[in-house]
C-alpha positions as CSV (number, residue, x, y, z in Angstrom):
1,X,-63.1,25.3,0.5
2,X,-66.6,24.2,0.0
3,X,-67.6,21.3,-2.8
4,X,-71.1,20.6,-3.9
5,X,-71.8,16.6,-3.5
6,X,-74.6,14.9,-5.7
7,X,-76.0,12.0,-4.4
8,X,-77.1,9.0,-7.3
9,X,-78.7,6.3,-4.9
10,X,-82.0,4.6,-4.7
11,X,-84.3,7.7,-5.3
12,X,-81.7,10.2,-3.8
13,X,-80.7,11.8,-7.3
14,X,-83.1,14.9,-6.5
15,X,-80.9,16.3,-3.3
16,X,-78.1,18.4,-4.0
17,X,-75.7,19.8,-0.9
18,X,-73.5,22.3,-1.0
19,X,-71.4,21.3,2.3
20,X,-67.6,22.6,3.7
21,X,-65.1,20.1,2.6
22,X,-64.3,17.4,4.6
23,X,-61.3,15.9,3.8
24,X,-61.0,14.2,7.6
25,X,-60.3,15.5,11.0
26,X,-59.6,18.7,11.0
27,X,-56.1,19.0,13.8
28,X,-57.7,19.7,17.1
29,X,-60.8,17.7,16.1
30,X,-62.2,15.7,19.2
31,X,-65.7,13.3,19.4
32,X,-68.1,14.6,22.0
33,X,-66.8,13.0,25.0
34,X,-70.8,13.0,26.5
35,X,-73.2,14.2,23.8
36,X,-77.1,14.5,23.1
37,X,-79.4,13.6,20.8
38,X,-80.5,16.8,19.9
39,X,-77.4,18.8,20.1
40,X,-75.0,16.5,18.7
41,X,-76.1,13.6,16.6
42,X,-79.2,15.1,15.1
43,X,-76.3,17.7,13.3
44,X,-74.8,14.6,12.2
45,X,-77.7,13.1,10.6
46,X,-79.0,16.1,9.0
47,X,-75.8,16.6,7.0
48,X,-75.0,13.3,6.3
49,X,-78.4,11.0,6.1
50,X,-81.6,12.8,6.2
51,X,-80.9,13.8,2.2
52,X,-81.8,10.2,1.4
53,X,-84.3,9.1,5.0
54,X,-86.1,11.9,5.0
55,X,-89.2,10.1,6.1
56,X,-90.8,8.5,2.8
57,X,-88.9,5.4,3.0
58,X,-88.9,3.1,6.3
59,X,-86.0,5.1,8.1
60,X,-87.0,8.4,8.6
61,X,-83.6,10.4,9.9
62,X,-85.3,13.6,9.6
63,X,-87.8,14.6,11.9
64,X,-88.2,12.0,14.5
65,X,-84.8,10.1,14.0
66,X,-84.4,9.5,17.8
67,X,-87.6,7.6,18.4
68,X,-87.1,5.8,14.8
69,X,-83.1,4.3,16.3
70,X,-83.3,3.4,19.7
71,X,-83.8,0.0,20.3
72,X,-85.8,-0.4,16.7
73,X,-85.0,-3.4,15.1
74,X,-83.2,-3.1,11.5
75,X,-84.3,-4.4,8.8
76,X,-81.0,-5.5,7.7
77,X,-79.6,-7.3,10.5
78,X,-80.6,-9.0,13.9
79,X,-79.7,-6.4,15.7
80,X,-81.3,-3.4,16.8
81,X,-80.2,0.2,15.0
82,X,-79.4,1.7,18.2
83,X,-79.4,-0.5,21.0
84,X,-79.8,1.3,24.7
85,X,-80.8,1.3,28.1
86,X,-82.8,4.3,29.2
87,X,-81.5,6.0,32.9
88,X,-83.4,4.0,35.5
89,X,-83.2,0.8,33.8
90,X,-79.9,-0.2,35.3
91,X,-79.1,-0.9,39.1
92,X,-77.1,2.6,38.9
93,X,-80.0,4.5,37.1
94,X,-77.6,5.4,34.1
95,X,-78.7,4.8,30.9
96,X,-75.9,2.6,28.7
97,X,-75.3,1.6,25.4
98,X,-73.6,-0.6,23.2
99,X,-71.9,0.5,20.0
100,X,-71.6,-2.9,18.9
101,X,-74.8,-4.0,18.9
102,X,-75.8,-1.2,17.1
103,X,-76.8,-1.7,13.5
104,X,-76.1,2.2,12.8
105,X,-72.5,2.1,13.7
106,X,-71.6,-0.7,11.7
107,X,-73.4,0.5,8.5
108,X,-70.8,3.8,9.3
109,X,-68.1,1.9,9.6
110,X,-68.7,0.0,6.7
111,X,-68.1,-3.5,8.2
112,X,-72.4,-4.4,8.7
113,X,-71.8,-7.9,6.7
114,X,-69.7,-9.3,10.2
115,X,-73.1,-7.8,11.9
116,X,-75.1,-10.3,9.8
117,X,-75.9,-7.1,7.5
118,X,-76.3,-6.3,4.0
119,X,-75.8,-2.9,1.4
120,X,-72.5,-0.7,1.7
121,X,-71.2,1.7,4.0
122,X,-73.3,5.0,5.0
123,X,-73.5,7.7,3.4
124,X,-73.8,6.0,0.3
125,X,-72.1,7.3,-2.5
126,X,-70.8,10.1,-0.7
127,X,-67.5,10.4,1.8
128,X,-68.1,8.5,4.9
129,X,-68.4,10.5,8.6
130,X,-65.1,11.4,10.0
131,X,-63.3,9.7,12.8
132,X,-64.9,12.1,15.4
133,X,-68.5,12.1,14.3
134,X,-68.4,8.3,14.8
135,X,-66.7,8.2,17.7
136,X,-69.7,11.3,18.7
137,X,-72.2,8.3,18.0
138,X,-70.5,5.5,19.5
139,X,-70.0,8.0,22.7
140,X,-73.6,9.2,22.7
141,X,-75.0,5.1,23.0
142,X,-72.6,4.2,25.3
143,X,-73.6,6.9,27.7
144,X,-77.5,5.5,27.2
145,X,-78.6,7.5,24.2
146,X,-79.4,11.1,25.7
147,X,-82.3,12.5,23.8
């Protein structure tokens, strides 16, 4: 099944998807137990925010999304977007991550005001992520925000 979504938010009216339906987890569904950047949250982004950051605004999400979340402050809240540790930072050279202090997760899950945040949940307007993609993002900071 496929359904065409047509976002109506802050400048976003222009961008029409035409995505697969996403009514949830699909059974069998599972988060990314150790993702990257590139391979698996960059997917994420393109489908679900680069539509309305695609690089005019102060959150670009589309072409350099990775340098424009790590440990940059938001502009919403005091803490950072994506707040890591690159490998070799820590005593065991790992790089680590924590979901909670990251701005980004909290706007996904909808609960940003407890974050000192403002604005609704992202996407706006649209279905939020599924249960796995988050749990994809919160995965890929805690394991120190592989590019």
């Amino acid at each position: 099944m496929r359904s065409t979504i047509f976002l109506f938010a802050w400048g976003c009216n222009d961008f029409r998807y035409d995505l697969p339906y996403r009514g949830g987890n699909a059974a069998g569904d599972t988060a990314v137990a150790d993702p990257s950047f590139a391979a698996d949250i960059q997917p994420i982004l393109d489908q679900h925010c680069a539509g309305c950051h695609p690089g005019q605004d102060a959150l670009d999400l589309s072409t350099d999304a990775y340098t424009n979340l790590v440990n940059q402050p938001s502009q919403e809240s005091d803490l950072d977007l994506v707040s890591c540790t690159a490998a070799g930072d820590t005593a065991s050279g790992a790089g680590t991550g924590s979901p909670d202090d990251s701005y980004l997760v909290h706007k996904l899950l909808g609960d940003q005001d407890a974050a000192g945040g403002t604005g609704g949940q992202m996407p706006l307007g649209v279905s939020a992520l599924t249960t796995t993609e988050i749990q994809t993002v919160e995965n890929w900071i805690t394991k120190g925000c592989t590019p």
